[in-house]
C-alpha positions as a Markdown table, in Angstrom:
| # | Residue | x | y | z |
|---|---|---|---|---|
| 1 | Unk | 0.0 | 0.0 | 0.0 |
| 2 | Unk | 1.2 | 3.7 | -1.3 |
| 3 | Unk | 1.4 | 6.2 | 1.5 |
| 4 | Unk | 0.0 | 9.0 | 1.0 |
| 5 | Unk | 1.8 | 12.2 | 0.1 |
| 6 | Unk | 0.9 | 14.6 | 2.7 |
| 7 | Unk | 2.6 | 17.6 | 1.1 |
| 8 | Unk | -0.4 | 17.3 | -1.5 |
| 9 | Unk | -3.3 | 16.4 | 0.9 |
| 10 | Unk | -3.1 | 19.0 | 3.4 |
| 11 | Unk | -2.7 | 22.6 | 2.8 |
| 12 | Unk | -0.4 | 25.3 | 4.2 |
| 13 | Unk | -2.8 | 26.6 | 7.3 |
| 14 | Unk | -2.5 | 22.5 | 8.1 |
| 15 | Unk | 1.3 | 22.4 | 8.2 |
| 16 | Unk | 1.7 | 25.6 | 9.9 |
| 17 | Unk | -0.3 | 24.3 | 12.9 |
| 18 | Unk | 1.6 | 20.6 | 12.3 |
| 19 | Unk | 4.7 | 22.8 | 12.5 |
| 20 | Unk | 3.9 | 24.7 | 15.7 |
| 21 | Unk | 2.7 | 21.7 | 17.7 |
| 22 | Unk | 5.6 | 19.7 | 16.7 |
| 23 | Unk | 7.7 | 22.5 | 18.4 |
| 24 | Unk | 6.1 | 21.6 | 21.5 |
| 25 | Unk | 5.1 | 17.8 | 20.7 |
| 26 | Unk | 7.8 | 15.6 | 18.7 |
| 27 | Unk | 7.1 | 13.5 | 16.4 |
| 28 | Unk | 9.1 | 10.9 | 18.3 |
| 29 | Unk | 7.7 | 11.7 | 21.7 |
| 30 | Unk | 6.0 | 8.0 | 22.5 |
| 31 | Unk | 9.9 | 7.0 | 23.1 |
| 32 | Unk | 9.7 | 9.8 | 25.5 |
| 33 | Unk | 9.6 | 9.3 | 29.5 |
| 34 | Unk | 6.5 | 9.6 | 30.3 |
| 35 | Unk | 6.3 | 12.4 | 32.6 |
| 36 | Unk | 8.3 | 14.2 | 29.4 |
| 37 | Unk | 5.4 | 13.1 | 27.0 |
| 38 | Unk | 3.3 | 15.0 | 29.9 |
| 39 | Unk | 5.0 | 18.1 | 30.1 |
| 40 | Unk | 5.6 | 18.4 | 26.0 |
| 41 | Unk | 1.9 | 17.6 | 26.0 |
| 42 | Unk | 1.0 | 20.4 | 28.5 |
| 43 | Unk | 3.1 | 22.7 | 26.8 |
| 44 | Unk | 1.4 | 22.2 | 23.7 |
| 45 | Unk | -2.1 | 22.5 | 24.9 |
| 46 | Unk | -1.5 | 25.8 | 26.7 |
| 47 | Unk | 0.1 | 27.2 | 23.2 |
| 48 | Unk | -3.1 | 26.9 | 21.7 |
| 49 | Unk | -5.3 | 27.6 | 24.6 |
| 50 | Unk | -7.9 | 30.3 | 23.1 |
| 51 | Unk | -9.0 | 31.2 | 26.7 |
| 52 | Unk | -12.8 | 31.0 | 27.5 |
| 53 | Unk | -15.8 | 32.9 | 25.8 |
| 54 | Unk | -17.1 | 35.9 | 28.0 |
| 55 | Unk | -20.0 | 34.8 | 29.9 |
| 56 | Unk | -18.7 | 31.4 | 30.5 |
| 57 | Unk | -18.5 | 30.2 | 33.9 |
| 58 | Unk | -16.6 | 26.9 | 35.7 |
| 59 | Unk | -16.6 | 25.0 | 38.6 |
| 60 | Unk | -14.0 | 22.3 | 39.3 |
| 61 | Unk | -16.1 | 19.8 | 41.3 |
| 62 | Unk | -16.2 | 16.1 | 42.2 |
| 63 | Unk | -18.6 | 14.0 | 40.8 |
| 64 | Unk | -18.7 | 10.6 | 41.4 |
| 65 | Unk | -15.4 | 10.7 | 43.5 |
| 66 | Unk | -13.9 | 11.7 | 40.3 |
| 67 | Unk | -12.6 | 15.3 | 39.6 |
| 68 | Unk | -14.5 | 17.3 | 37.1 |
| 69 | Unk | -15.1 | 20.9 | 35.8 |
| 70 | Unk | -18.2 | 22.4 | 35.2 |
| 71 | Unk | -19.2 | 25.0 | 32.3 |
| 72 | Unk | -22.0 | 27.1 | 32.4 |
| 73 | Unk | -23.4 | 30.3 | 30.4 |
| 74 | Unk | -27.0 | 29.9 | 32.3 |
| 75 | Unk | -29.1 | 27.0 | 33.3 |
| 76 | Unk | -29.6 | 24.2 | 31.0 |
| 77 | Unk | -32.0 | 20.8 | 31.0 |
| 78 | Unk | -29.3 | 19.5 | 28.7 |
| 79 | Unk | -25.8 | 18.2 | 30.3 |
| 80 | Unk | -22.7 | 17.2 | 27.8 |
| 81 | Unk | -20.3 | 15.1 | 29.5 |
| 82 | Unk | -16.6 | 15.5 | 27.6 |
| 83 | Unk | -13.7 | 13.2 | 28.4 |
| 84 | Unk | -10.3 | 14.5 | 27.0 |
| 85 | Unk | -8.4 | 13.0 | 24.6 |
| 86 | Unk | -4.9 | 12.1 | 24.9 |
| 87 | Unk | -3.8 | 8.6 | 24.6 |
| 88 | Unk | -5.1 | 7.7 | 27.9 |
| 89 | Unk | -1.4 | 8.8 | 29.7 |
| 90 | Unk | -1.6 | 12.8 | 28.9 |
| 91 | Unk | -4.7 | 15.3 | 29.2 |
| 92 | Unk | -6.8 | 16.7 | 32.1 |
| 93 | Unk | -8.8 | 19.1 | 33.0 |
| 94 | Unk | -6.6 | 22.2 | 31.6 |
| 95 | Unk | -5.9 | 20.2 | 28.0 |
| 96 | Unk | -9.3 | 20.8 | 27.1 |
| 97 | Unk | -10.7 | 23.2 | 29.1 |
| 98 | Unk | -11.2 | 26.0 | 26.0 |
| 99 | Unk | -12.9 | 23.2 | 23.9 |
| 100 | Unk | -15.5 | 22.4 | 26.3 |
| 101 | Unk | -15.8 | 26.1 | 27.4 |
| 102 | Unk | -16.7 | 26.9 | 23.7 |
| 103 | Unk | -18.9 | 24.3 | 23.1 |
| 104 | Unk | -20.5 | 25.4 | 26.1 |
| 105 | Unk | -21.0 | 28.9 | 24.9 |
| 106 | Unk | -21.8 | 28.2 | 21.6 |
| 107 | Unk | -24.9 | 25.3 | 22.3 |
| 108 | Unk | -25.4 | 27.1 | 25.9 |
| 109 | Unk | -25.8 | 23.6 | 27.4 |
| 110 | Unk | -23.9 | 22.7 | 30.7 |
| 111 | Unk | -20.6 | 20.9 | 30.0 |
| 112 | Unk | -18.8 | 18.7 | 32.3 |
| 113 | Unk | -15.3 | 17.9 | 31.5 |
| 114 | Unk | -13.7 | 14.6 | 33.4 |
| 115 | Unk | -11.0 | 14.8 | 34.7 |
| 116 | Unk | -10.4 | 10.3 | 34.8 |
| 117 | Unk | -7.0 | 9.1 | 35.8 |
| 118 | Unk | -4.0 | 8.1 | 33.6 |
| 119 | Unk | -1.8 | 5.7 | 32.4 |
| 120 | Unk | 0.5 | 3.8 | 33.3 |
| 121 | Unk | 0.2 | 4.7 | 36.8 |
| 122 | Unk | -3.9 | 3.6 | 36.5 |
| 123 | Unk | -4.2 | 0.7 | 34.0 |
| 124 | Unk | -7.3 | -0.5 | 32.6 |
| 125 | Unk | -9.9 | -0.8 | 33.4 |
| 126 | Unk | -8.9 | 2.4 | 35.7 |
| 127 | Unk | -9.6 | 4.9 | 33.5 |
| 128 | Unk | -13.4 | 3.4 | 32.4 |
| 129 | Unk | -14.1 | 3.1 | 35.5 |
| 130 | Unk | -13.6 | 7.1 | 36.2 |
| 131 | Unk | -15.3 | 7.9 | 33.3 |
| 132 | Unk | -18.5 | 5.7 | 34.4 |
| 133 | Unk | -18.2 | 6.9 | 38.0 |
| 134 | Unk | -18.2 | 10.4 | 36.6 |
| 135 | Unk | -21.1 | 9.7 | 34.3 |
| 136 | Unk | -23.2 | 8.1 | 37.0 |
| 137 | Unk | -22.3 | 11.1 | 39.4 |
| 138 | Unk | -23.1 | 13.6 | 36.7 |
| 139 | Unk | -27.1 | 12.0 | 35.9 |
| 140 | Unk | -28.0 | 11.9 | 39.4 |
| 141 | Unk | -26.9 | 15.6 | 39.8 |
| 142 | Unk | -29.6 | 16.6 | 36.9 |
| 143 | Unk | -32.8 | 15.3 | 36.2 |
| 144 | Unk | -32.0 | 16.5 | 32.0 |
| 145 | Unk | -30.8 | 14.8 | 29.2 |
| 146 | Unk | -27.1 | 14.5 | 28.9 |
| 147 | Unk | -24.8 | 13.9 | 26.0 |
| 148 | Unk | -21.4 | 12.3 | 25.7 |
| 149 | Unk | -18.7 | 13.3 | 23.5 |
| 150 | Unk | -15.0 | 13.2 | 23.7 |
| 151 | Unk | -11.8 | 13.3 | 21.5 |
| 152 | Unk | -9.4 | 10.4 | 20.9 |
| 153 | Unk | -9.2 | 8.2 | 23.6 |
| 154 | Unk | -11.6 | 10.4 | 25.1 |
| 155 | Unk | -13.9 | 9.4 | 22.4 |
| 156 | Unk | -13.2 | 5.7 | 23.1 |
| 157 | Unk | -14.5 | 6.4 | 27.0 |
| 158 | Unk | -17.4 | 8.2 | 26.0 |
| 159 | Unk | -18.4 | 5.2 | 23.6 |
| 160 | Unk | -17.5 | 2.6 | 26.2 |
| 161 | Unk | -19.5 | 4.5 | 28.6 |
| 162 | Unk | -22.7 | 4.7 | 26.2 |
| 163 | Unk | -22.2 | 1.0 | 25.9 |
| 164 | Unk | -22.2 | -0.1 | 29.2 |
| 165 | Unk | -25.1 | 2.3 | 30.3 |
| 166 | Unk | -27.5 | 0.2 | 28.3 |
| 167 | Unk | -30.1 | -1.3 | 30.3 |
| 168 | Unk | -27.5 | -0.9 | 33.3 |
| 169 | Unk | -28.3 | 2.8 | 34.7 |
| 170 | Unk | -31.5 | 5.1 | 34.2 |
| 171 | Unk | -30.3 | 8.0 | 32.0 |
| 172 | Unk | -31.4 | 10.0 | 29.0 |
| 173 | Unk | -28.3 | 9.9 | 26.5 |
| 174 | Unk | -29.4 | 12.1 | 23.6 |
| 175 | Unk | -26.4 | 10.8 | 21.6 |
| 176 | Unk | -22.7 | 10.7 | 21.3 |
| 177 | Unk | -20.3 | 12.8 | 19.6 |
| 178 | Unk | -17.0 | 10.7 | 18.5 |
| 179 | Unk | -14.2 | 13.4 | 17.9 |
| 180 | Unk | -11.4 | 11.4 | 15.7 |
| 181 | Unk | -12.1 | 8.5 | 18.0 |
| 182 | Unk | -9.7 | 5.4 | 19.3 |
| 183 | Unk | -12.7 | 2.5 | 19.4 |
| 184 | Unk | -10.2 | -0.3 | 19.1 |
| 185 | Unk | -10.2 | -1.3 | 15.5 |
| 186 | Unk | -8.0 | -3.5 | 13.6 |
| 187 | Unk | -4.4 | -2.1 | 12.9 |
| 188 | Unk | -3.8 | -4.7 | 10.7 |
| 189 | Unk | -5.5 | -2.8 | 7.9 |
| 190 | Unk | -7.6 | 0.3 | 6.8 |
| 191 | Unk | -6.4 | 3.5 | 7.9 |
| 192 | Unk | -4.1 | 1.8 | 10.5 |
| 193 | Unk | -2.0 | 0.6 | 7.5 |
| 194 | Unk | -2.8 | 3.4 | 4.8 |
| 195 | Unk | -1.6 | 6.5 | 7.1 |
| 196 | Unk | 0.6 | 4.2 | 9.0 |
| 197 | Unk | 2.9 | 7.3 | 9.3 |
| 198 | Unk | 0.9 | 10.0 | 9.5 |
| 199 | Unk | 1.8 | 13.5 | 10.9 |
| 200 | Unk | 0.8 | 14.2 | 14.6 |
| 201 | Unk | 0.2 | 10.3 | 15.3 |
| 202 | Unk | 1.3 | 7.4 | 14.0 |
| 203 | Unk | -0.2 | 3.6 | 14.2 |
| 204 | Unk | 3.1 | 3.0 | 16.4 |
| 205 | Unk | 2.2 | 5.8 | 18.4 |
| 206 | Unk | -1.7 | 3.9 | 19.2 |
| 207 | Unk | 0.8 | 0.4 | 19.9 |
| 208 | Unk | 2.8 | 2.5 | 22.5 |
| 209 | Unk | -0.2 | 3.5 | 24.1 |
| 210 | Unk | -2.7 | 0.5 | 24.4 |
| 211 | Unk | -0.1 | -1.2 | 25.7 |
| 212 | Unk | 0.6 | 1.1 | 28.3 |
| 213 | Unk | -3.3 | 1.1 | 28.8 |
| 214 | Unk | -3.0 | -2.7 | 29.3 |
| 215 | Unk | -0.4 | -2.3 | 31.7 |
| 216 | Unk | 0.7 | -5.9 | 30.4 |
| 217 | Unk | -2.7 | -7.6 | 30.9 |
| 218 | Unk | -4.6 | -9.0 | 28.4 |
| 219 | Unk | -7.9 | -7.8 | 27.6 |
| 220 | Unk | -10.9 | -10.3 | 26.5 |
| 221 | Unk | -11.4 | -9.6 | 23.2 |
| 222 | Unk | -15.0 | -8.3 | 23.2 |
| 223 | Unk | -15.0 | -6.2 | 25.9 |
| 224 | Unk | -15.8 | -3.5 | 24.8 |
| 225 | Unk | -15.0 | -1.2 | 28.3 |
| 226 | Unk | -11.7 | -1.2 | 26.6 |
| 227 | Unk | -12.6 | -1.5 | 23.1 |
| 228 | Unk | -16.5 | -0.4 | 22.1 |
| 229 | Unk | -16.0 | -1.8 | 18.2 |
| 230 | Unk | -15.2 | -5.4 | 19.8 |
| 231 | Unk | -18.8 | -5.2 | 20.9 |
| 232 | Unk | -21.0 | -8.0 | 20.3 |
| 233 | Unk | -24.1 | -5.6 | 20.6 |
| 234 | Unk | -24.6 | -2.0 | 18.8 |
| 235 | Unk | -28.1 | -2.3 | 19.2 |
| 236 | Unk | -30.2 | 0.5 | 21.8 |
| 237 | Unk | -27.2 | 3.1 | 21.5 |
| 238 | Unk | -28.0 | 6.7 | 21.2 |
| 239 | Unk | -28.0 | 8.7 | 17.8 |
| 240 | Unk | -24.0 | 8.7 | 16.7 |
| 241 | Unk | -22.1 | 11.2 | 15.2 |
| 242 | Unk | -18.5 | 10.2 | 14.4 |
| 243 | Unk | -16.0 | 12.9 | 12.9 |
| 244 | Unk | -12.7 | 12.1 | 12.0 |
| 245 | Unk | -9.6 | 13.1 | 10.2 |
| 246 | Unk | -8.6 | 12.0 | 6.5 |
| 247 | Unk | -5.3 | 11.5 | 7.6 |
| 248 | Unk | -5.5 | 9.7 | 10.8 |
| 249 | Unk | -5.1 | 6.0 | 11.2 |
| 250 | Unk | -8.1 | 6.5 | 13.7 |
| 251 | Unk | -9.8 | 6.9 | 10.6 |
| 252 | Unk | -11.4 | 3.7 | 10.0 |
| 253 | Unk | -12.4 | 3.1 | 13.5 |
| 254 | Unk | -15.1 | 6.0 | 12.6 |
| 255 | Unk | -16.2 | 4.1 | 9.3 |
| 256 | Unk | -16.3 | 0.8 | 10.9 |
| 257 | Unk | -18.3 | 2.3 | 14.0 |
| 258 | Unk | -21.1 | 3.6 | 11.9 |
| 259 | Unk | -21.2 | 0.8 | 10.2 |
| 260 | Unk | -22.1 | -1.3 | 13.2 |
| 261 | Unk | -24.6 | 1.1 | 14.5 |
| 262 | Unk | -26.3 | 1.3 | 11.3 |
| 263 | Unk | -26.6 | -2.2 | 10.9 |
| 264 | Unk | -27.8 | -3.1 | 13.7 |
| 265 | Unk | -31.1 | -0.5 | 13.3 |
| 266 | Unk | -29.5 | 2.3 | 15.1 |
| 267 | Unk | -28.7 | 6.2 | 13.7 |
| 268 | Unk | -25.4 | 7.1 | 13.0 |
| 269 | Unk | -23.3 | 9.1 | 10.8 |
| 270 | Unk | -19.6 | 9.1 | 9.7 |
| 271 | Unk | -18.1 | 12.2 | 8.9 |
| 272 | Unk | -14.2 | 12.0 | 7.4 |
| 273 | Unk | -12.6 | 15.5 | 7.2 |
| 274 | Unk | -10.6 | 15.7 | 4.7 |
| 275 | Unk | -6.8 | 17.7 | 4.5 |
| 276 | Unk | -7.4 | 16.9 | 8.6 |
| 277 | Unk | -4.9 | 15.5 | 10.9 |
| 278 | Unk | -5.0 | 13.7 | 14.3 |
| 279 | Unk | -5.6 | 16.2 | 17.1 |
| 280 | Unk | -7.1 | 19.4 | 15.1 |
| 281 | Unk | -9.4 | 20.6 | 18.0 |
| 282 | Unk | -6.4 | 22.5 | 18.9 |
| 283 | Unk | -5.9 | 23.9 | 15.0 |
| 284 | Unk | -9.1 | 25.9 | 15.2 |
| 285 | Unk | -8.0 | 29.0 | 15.2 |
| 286 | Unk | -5.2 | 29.0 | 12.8 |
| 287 | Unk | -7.0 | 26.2 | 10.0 |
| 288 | Unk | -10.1 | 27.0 | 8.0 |
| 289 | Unk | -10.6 | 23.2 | 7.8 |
| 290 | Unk | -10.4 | 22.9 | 11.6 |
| 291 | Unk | -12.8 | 25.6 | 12.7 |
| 292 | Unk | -15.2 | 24.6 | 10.3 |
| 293 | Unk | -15.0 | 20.7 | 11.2 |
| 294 | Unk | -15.6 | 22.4 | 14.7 |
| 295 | Unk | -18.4 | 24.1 | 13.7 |
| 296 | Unk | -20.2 | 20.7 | 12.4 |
| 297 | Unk | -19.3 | 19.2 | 16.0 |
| 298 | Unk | -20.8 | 22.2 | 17.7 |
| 299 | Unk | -24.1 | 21.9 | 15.3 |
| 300 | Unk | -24.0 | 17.8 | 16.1 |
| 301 | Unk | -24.1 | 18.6 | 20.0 |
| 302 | Unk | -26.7 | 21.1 | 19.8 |
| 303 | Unk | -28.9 | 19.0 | 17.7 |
| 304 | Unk | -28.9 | 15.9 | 19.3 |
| 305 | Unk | -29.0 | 17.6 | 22.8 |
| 306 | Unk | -32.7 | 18.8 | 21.3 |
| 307 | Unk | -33.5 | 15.9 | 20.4 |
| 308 | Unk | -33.2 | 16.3 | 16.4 |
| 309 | Unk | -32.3 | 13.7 | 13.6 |
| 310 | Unk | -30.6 | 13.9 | 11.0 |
| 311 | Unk | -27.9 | 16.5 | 12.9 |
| 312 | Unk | -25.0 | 16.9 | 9.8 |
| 313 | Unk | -25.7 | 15.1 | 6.2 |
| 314 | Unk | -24.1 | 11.8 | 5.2 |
């Protein structure tokens, strides 16, 4: 299989932001120490901070026992519940804190960001299990609908999460929102093997870090806590919307997702940006293509928090 030849696919706003992270963020930096992959990570995130809309306020609260931050421009029925992305060993509370803050803004629905613990220090199923905890906490504190959404491995939590609540706990998910999600699919082909090499991560990059979310276990193969496309069961989830990047070896996972959904008589749509890369939340302000795949991600929250199908065409 070819690779592709990024200097043709993505445009000059793209390479500029490529550029600056990589400043920050190496391309090598899964062969850094953790706590180095931590701090470069950090570093990066507060470069592109864009610093909260006026009118938005926060709380950093518990909920479930797990730490969390709330965002609010006024009261809202509807709740979205955001878990950061970051491989499962980087992100928290500050990573993401002006993505939620916008979307909060921008939908004026309550957003709670989760703050779940790391690896390798927290192994699986660690990290689900703060992300449920949270969840659980989060539903009992308001009698609305809520909404999960995440980026990443953030996006794998909330889809694990939206799994497992089925039949299990008394909620009212409106839908999911699947930001250039890790859902566990096969590396031995699609997108894992096509952008293989991609800028800004890499399918050796996704080895490093399931392994380090293993912590050396091994993982049933359907469970789907650690991995929701292993499912055996995509029926009874909420209305799906999965946006990924063109040149991502996440990629597929979004295609493969939908897939399932659809076919097993749920709603769900697949949307693959193209010219994007791996982690372009944080390229918003600087890439036409980024703030405009943000826009669609804002427009897929606030329509499925009202209840509203289809949110973004096919």
């Amino acid at each position: 299989m070819r690779a592709p030849d990024y200097r043709q696919i993505l445009d000059h706003e793209v390479w500029a932001y490529i550029a600056r992270a990589e400043s920050f963020f190496p391309p090598d930096a899964a062969a850094l120490s953790i706590a180095e992959q931590r701090r470069c990570y950090n570093q990066m995130c507060a470069a592109f901070h864009r610093g909260r809309p006026e009118g938005v306020r926060t709380w950093d609260e518990p909920y479930g026992g797990v730490a969390c931050r709330r965002y609010e421009v006024a009261d809202a029925d509807i709740t979205v519940i955001y878990y950061h992305g970051g491989g499962h060993i980087m992100g928290d509370l500050e990573s993401h804190d002006d993505v939620c803050a916008e979307i909060c803004q921008r939908t004026g629905y309550r957003v709670v960001s989760v703050d779940y613990r790391l690896a390798p220090e927290t192994v699986f199923p660690g990290c689900f299990e703060d992300a449920l905890a949270a969840f659980v906490g989060i539903v009992q504190a308001w009698s609305g609908v809520v909404a999960v959404a995440g980026d990443s491995a953030g996006g794998n939590l909330a889809a694990a999460v939206a799994h497992h609540a089925r039949g299990r706990i008394d909620a009212r998910i409106a839908g999911q929102v699947l930001i250039y999600p890790a859902l566990g699919g096969d590396m031995a082909q699609g997108s894992y093997l096509l952008h293989a090499q991609a800028p800004q991560l890499s399918t050796a990059d996704m080895e490093v870090y399931e392994r380090l979310r293993r912590g050396g276990a091994d993982i049933a193969h359907g469970d789907a806590r650690f991995a929701p496309l292993r499912d055996a069961d995509f029926s009874h989830l909420p209305p799906t919307v999965l946006i990924t990047a063109e040149c991502d070896p996440l990629a597929s996972d979004g295609e493969a997702y939908r897939d399932a959904v659809l076919a097993a008589g749920g709603k769900a749509v697949w949307i693959n940006e193209a010219g994007l890369v791996h982690g372009y939340l944080r390229a918003r302000e600087k890439s036409q293509k980024a703030a405009a795949s943000f826009d669609r991600i804002v427009i897929a929250v606030a329509g499925l928090g009202r209840g509203e199908w289809p949110v973004l065409p096919d």
